[in-house]
RODO-2510 file (C-alpha; in nm, 4 decimals, decimal comma):
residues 476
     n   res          X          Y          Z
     1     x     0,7196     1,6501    -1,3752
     2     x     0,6041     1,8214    -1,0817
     3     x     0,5538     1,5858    -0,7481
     4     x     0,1729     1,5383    -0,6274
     5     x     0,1238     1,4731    -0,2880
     6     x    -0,2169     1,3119    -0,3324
     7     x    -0,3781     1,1479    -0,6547
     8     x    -0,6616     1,3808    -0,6427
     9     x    -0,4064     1,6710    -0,7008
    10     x    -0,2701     1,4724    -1,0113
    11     x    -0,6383     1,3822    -1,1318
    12     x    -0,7111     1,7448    -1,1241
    13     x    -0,4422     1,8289    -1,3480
    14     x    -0,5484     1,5200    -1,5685
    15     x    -0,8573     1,6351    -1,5851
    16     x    -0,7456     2,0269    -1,6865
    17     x    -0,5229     1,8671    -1,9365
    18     x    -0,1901     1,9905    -1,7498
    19     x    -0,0770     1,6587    -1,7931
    20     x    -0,1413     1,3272    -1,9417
    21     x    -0,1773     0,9881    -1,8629
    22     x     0,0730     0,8463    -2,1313
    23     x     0,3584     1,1908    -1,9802
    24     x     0,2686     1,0301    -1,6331
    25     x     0,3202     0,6961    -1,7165
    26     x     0,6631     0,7489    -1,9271
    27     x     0,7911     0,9605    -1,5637
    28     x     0,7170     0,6540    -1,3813
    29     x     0,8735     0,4272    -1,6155
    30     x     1,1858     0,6080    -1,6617
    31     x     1,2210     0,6293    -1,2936
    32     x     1,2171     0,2531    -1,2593
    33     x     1,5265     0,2578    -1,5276
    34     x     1,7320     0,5203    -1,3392
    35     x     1,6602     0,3085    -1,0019
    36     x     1,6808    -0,0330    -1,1072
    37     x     1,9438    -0,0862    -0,8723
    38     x     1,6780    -0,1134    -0,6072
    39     x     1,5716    -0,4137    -0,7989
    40     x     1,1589    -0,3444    -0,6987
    41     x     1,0072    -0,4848    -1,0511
    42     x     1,0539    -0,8166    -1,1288
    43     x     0,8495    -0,7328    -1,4798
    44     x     0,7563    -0,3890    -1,6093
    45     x     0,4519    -0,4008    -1,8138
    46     x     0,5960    -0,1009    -2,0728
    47     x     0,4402    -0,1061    -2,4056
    48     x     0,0684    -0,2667    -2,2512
    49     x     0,1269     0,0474    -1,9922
    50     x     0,1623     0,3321    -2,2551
    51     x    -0,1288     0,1676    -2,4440
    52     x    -0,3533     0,1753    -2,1788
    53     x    -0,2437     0,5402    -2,1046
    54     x    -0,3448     0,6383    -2,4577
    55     x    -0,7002     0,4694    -2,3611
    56     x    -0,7419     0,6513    -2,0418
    57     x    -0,6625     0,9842    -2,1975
    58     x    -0,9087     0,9273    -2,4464
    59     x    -1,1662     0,8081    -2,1471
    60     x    -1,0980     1,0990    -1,9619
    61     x    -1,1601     1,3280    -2,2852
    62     x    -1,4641     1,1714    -2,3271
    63     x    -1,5887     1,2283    -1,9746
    64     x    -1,5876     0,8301    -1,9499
    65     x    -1,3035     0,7482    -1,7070
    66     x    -1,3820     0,5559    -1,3666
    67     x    -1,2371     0,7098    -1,1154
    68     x    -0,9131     0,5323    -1,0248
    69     x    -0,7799     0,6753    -1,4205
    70     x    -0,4686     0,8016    -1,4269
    71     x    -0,3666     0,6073    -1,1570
    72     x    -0,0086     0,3867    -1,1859
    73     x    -0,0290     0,1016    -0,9840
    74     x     0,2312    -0,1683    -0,8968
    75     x     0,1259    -0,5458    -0,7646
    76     x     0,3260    -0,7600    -0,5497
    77     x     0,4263    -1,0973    -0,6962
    78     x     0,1769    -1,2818    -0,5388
    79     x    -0,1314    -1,1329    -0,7015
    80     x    -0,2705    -1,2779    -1,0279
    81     x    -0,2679    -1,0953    -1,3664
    82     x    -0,3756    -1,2673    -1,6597
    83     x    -0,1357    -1,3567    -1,9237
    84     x     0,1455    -1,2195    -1,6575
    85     x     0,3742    -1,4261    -1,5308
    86     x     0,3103    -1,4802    -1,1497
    87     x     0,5665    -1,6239    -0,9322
    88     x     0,5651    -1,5183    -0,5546
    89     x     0,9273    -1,4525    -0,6369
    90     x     1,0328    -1,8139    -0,6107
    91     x     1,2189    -2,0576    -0,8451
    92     x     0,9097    -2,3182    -0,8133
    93     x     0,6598    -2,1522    -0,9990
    94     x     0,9383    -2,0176    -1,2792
    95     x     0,7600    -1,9666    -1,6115
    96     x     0,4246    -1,9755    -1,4484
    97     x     0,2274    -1,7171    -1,6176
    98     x    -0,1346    -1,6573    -1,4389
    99     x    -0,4688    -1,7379    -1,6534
   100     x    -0,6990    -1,4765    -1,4637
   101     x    -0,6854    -1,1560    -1,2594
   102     x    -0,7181    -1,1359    -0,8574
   103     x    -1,0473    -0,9884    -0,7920
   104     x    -0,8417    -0,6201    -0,6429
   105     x    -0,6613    -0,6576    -0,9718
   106     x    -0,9332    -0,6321    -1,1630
   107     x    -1,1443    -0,4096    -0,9347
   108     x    -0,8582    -0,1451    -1,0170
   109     x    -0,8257    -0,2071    -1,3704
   110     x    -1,2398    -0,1642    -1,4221
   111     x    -1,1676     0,1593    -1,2575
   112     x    -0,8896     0,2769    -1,5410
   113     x    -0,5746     0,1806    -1,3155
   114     x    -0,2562     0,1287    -1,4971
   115     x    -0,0917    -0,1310    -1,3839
   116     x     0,2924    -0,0697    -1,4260
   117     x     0,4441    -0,3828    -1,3332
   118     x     0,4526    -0,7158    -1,1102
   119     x     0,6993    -0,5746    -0,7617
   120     x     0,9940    -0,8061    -0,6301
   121     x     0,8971    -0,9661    -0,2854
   122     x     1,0138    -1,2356     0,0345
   123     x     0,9329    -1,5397    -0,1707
   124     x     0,6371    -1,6571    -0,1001
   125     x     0,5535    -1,3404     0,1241
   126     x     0,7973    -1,5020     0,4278
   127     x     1,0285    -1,2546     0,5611
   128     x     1,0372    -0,9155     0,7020
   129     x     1,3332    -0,7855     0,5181
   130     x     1,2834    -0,8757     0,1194
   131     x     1,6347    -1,0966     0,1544
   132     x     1,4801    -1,4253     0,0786
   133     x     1,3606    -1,3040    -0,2946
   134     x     1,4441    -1,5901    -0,5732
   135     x     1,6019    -1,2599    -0,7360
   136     x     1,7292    -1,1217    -0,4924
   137     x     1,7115    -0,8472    -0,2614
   138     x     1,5369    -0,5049    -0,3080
   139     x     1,7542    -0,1912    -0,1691
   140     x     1,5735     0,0819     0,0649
   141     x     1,5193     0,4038    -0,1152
   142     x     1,6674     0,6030     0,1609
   143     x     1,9937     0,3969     0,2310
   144     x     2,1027     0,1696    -0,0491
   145     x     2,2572    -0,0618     0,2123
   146     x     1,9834    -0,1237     0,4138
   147     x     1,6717    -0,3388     0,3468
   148     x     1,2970    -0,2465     0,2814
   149     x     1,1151    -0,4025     0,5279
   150     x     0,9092    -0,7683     0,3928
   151     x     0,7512    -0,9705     0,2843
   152     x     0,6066    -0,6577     0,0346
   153     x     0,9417    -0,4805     0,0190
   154     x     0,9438    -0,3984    -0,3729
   155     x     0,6331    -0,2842    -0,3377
   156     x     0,7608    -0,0146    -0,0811
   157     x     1,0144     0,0675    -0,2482
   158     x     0,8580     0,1344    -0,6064
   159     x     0,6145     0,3773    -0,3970
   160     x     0,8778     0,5609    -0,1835
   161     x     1,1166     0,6077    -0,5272
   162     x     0,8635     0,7378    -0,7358
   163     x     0,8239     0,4280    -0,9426
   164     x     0,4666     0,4362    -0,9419
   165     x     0,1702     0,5825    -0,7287
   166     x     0,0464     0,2920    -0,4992
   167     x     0,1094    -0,0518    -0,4741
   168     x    -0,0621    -0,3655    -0,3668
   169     x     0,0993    -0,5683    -0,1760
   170     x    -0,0081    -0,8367     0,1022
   171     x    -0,0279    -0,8452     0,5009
   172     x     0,0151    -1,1915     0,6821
   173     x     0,1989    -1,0943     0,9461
   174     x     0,3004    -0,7084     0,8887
   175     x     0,3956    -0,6925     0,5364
   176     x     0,2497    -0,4144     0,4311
   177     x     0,3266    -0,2309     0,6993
   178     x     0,6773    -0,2623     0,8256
   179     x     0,8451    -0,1993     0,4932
   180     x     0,5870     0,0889     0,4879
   181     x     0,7183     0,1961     0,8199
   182     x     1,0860     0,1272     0,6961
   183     x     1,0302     0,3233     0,3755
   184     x     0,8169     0,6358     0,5190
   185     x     0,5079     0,5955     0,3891
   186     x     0,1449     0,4805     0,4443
   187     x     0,0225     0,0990     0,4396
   188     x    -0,2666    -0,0153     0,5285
   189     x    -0,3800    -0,3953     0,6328
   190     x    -0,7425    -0,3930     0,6066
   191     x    -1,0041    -0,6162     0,8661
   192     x    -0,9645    -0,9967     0,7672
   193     x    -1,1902    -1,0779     0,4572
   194     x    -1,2178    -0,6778     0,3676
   195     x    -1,0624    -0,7787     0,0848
   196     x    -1,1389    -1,0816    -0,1390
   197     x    -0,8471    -1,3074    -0,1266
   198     x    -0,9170    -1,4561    -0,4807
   199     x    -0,5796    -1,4400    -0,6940
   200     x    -0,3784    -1,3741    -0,4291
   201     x    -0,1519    -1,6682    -0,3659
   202     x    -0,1633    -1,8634    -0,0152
   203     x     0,0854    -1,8293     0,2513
   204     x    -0,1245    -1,8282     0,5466
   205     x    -0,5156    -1,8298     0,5152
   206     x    -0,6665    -1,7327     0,8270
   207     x    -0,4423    -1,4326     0,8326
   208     x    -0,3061    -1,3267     0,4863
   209     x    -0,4657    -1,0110     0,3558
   210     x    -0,4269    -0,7997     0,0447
   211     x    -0,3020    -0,4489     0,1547
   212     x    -0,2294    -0,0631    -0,0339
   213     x     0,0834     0,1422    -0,0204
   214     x     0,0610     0,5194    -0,0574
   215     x     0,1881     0,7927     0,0557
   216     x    -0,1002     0,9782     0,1471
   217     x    -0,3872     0,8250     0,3357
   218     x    -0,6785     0,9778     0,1416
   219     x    -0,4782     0,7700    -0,1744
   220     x    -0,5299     0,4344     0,0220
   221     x    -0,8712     0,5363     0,1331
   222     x    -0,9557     0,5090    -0,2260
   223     x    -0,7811     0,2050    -0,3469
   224     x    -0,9671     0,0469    -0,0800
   225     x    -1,3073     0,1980    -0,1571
   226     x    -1,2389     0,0472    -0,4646
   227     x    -1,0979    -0,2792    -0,4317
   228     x    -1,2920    -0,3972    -0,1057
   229     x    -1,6640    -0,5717    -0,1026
   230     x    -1,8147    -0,8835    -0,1274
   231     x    -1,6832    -1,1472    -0,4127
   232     x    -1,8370    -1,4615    -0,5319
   233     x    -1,5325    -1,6128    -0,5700
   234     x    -1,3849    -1,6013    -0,2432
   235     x    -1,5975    -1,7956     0,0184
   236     x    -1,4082    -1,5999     0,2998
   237     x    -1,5574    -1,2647     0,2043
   238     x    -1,7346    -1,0354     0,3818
   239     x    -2,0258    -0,9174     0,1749
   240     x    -2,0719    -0,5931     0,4798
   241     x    -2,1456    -0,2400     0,2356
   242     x    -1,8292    -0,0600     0,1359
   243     x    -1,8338     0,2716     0,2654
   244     x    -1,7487     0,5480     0,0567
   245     x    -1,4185     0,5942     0,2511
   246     x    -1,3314     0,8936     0,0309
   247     x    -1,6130     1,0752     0,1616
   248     x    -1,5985     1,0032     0,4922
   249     x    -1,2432     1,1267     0,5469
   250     x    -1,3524     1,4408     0,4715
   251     x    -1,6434     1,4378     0,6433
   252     x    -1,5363     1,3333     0,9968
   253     x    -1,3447     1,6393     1,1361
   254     x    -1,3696     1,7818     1,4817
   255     x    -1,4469     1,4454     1,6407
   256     x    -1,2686     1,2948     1,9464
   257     x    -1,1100     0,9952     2,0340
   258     x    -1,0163     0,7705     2,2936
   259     x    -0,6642     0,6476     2,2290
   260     x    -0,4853     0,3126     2,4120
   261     x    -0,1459     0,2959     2,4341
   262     x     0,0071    -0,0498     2,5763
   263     x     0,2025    -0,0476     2,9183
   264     x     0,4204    -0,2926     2,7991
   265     x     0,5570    -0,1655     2,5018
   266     x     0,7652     0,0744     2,7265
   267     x     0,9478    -0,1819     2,8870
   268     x     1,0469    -0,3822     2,5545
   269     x     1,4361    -0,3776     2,6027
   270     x     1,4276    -0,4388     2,1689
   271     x     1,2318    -0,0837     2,1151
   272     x     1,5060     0,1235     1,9551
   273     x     1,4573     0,4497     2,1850
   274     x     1,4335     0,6500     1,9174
   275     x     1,1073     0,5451     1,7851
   276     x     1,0048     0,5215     2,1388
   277     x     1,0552     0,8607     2,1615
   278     x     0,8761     0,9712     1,8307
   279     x     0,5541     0,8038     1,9852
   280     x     0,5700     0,9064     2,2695
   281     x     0,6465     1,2602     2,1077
   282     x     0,2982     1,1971     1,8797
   283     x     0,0848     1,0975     2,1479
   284     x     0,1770     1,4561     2,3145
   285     x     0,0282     1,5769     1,9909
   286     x    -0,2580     1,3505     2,0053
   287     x    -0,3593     1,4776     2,3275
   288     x    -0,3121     1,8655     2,2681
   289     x    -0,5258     1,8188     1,9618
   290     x    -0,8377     1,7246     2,2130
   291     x    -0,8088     1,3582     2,2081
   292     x    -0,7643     1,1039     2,5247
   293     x    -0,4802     0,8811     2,5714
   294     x    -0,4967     0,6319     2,8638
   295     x    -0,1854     0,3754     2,9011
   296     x    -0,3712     0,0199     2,9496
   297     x    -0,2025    -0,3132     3,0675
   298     x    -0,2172    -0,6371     2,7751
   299     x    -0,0354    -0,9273     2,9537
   300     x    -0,0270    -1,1542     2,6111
   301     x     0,2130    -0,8769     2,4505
   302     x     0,4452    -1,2009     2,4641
   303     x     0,2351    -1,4729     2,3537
   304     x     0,1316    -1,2874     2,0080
   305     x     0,4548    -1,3564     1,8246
   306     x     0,5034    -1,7101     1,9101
   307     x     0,1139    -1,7872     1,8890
   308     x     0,1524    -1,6319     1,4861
   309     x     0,4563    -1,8619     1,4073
   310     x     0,3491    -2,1662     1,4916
   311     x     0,0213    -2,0927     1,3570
   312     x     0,0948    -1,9408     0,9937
   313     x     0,3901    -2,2172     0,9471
   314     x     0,1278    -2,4752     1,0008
   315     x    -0,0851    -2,3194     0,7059
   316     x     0,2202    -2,2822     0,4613
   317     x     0,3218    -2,6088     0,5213
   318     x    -0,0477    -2,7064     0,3686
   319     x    -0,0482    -2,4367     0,1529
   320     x     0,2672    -2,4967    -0,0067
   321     x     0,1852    -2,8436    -0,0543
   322     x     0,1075    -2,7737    -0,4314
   323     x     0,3868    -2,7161    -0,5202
   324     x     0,5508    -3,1004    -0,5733
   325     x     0,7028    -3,0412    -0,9472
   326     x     0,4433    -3,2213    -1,1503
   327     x     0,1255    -3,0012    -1,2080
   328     x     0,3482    -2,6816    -1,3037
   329     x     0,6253    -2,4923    -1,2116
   330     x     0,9917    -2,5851    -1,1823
   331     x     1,0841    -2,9339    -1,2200
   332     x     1,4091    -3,0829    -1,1418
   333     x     1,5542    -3,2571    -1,4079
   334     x     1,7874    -3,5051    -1,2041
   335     x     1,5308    -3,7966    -1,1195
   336     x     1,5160    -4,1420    -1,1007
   337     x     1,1314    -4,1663    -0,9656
   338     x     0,8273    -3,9947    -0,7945
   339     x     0,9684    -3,9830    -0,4767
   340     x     1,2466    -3,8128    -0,5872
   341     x     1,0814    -3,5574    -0,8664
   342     x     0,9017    -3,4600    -0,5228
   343     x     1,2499    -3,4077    -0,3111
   344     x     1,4539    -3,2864    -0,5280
   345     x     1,1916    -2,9997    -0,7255
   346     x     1,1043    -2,9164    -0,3349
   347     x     1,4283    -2,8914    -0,2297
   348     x     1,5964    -2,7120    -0,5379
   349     x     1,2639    -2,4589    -0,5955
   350     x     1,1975    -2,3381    -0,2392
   351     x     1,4937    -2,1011    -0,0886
   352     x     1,6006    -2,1454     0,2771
   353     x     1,3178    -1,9576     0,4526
   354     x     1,0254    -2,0860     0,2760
   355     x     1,1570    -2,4533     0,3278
   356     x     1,2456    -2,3577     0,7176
   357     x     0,8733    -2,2534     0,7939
   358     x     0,7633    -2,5425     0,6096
   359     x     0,9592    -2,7800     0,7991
   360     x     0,7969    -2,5814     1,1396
   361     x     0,4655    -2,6099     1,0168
   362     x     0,4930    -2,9853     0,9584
   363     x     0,6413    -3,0582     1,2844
   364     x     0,3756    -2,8360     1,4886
   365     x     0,0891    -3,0621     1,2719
   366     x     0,2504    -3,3756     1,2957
   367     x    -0,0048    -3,6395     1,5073
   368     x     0,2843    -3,6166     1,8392
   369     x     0,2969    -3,3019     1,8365
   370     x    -0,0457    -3,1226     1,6996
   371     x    -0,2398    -3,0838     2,0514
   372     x     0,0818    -2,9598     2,2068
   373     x     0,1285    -2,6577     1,9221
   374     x    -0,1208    -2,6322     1,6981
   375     x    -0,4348    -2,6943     1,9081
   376     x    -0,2789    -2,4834     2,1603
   377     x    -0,2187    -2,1435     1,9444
   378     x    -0,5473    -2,1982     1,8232
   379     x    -0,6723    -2,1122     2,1512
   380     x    -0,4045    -1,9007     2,2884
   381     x    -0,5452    -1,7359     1,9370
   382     x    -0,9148    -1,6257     1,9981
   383     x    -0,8290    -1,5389     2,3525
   384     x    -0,5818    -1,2729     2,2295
   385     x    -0,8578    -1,1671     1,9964
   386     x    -1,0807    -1,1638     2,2844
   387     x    -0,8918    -0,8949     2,4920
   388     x    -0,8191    -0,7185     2,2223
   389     x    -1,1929    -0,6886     2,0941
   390     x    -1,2040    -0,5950     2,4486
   391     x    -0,9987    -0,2662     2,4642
   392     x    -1,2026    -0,1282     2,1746
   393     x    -1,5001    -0,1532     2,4120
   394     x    -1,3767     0,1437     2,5624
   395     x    -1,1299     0,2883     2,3195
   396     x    -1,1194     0,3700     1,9764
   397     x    -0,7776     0,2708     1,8835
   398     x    -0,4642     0,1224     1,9719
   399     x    -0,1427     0,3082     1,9170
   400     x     0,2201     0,1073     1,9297
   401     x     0,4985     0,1024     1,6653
   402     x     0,4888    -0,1475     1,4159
   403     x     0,8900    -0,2296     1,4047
   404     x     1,1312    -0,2490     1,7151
   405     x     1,4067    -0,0825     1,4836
   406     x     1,4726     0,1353     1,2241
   407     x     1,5350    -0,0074     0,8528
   408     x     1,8547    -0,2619     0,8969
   409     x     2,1824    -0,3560     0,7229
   410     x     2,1489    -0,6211     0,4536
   411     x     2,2694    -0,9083     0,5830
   412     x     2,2132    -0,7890     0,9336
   413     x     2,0281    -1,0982     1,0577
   414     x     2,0524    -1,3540     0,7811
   415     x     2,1987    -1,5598     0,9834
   416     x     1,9607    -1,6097     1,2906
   417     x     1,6443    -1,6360     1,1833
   418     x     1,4727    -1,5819     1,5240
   419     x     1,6794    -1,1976     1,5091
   420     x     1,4606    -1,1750     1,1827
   421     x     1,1145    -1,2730     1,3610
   422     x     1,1417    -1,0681     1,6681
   423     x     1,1163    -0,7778     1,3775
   424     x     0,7642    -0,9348     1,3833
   425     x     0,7092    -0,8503     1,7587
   426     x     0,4471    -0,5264     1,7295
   427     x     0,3049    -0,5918     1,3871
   428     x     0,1356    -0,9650     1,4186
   429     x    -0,0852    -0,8661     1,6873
   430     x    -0,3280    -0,6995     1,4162
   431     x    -0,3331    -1,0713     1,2198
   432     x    -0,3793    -1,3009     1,4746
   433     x    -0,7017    -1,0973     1,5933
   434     x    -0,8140    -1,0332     1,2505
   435     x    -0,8667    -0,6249     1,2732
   436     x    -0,7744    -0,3396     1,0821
   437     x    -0,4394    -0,1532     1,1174
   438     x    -0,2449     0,1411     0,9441
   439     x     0,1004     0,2295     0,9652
   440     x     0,2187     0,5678     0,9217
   441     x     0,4987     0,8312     0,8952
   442     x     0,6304     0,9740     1,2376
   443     x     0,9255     1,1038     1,1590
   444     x     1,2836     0,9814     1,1331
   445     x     1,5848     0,8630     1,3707
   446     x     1,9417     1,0182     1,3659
   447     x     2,0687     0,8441     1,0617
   448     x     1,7245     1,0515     0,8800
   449     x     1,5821     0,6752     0,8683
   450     x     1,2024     0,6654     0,8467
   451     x     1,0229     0,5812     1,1932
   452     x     0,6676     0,4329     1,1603
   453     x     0,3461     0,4725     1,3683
   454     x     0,0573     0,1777     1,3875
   455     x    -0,2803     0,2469     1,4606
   456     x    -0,5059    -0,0182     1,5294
   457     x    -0,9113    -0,0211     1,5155
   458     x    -1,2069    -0,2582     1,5178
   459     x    -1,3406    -0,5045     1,3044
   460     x    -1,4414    -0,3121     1,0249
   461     x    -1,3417     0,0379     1,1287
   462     x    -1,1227     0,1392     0,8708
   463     x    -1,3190     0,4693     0,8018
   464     x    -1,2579     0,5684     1,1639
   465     x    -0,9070     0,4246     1,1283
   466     x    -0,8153     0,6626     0,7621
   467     x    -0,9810     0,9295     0,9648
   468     x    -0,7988     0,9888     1,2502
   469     x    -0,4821     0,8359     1,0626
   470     x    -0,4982     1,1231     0,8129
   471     x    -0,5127     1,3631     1,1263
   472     x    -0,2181     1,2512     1,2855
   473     x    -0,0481     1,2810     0,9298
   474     x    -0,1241     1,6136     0,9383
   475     x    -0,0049     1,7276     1,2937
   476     x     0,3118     1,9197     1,3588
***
């Protein structure tokens, strides 16, 4: 089967009858069998798959179809899907299978979406390298012995290797887009509450956010168009119109913009010079293409990082509270009373990581120590949201990179944890202020490793953002 390089192109053919949905579906699921190595799916959905292909091929005869048919989707395991087992790729909720579908989930399927099969992840969406999975890690595409990029590396991966056509996957602290920057493709974190949160499960609140893989932009400009809007079931909703974003992409040429690049970011002794140089290299092209680029001074660069940690451990610590052994999920089987059904099904379900930020989260909301952290970050918080609000007074959007490296050896930083959050450094910004931001393809370093580009926008800007995202895509 011939490669499409946007859904559109594919739906075209659908539509002509070149191709059908139950050939496209059978390409994508022998491609997961040749590459199961990479160890993206955790389930493949198979036979329900092909059925539903043979449904949207008679849809799409019919002249029925919505307008996401034909299109094979992958979730991360941390999105409901009823009568699917759901597990945030952790040993505590083993055998857990979900009794209704996230609101995006089902947004896609009443649009004729076929979804494929539930994507291998950082348990419980904490890490930035897919490592801390229950089942183990998922291999990058483009170098079987480095990693994807986290918490949504399966995700990535089943995008970048052909094993589907977009994934969803989720954004708490860069996500969705630093294994989309490790994996060469587009990922998008929407504005906070963009996306209804309902069926996706909780790491951290205030800044976790349900976010598309593609690897076009006008792909993820339709997912979202989709998949966005106000929900009754999901108090934390924003219930602003959803543009047709679609549309609008095509709509939008010829216009200028005023581009901010932070001063700091040069100076970052952990910026692999490479990607440096491949941004700095864009922004040359930004500014020959007729739009302004003005280096601008943000003093908290430092305080971001720290400010997210102490903040999203805090809410995982609550979060994760649920998850004690007796309501559902694993259950250890050597105890004497409650106490110790709690300990031991804690300490025997949640891996390393997810029992590390725990252990944070507690500490920064214990009654000594709560003013001191957690009171503090909140603050520290809305003032970096502040300034950051306050550069889009004047500009339109913030370019930086998203990672400080290229895609890593497995096993590369394991064993130091704070090595694995410093991969963190240029992506949390986006979360802790709550705004929209886009990472994609600029290129590769010397070992033909994929180098990402972030863009950053406004509250609610995300047509401006898939606009002049989809421009820069283009440029040579």
């Amino acid at each position: 089967m011939k490669t499409y390089a946007t859904f559109r192109a594919l739906q075209n053919d659908l539509q002509h009858g070149t191709i059908t949905c139950h050939e496209l579906v059978q390409y994508h699921l022998n491609n997961i069998k040749n590459k199961a190595h990479l160890n993206a799916f955790l389930s493949v959905f198979e036979t329900e798959a092909l059925e539903r292909a043979v449904a949207v091929d008679k849809k799409i005869k019919e002249g029925k179809a919505g307008k996401l048919a034909g299109l094979v989707a992958g979730i991360k395991d941390v999105l409901a899907y009823k009568d699917h087992p759901l597990q945030g790729s952790s040993r505590v909720l083993d055998g857990f299978i979900s009794q209704f579908n996230a609101t995006a989930v089902q947004r896609l399927i009443d649009e004729d979406a076929i979804i494929i099969g539930r994507q291998n992840c950082d348990e419980f969406a904490m890490g930035s390298s897919n490592e801390n999975s229950a089942f183990g890690p998922v291999l990058n595409d483009a170098d079987n012995t480095r990693v994807p990029g986290g918490s949504s590396g399966g995700s990535a991966v089943a995008v970048q290797a052909d094993m589907c056509q977009v994934s969803l996957g989720s954004d708490t602290g860069g996500s969705v887009r630093q294994p989309a920057a490790f994996c060469g493709l587009v990922g998008l974190k929407p504005t906070y509450s963009r996306i209804s949160r309902f069926g996706l499960v909780a790491y951290g609140s205030s800044f976790d956010c349900i976010g598309i893989f593609g690897k076009s932009v006008e792909d993820v400009a339709l997912v979202l168009e989709v998949i966005a809007g106000g929900d009754d079931t999901d108090s934390t909703v924003s219930h602003k119109p959803v543009p047709a974003y679609t549309q609008e992409l095509a709509n939008a040429n010829g216009k200028a913009y005023k581009v901010a690049y932070v001063r700091e970011i040069d100076s970052s002794e952990g910026l692999q010079s490479e990607i440096r140089d491949a941004i700095k290299n864009k922004i040359a092209q930004i500014k020959a293409a007729g739009h302004s680029v003005d280096v601008i001074d943000f003093p908290l660069q430092e305080y971001v990082l720290p400010t997210y940690y102490i903040l999203a451990t805090a809410e995982a610590s609550s979060n994760l509270s649920r998850y004690d052994g007796v309501r559902y999920g694993y259950r250890s089987s050597n105890v004497s009373d409650l106490h110790s059904l709690y300990k031991k099904s804690r300490s025997e379900g949640f891996g390393k990581e997810v029992q590390r930020r725990i252990l944070l989260g507690t500490f920064v909301l214990s009654a000594s120590y709560y003013d001191a952290y957690y009171t503090k970050a909140q603050k520290v918080r809305r003032i970096i949201r502040d300034k950051t609000k306050e550069i889009f007074k004047e500009y339109d959007f913030i370019v930086m990179p998203i990672t400080p490296t290229t895609a890593f050896k497995l096993g590369e930083h394991t064993d130091n944890p704070l090595e694995m959050y410093l991969a963190d450094l240029f992506s949390v910004q986006a979360n802790v202020a709550g705004v929209p931001a886009i990472a994609i393809p600029c290129g590769n370093d010397k070992q033909g490793l994929p180098i990402g580009l972030q863009v950053i926008a406004d509250d609610f800007e995300e047509s401006k953002l898939l606009h002049f995202s989809n421009a820069l895509t283009n440029m040579n």
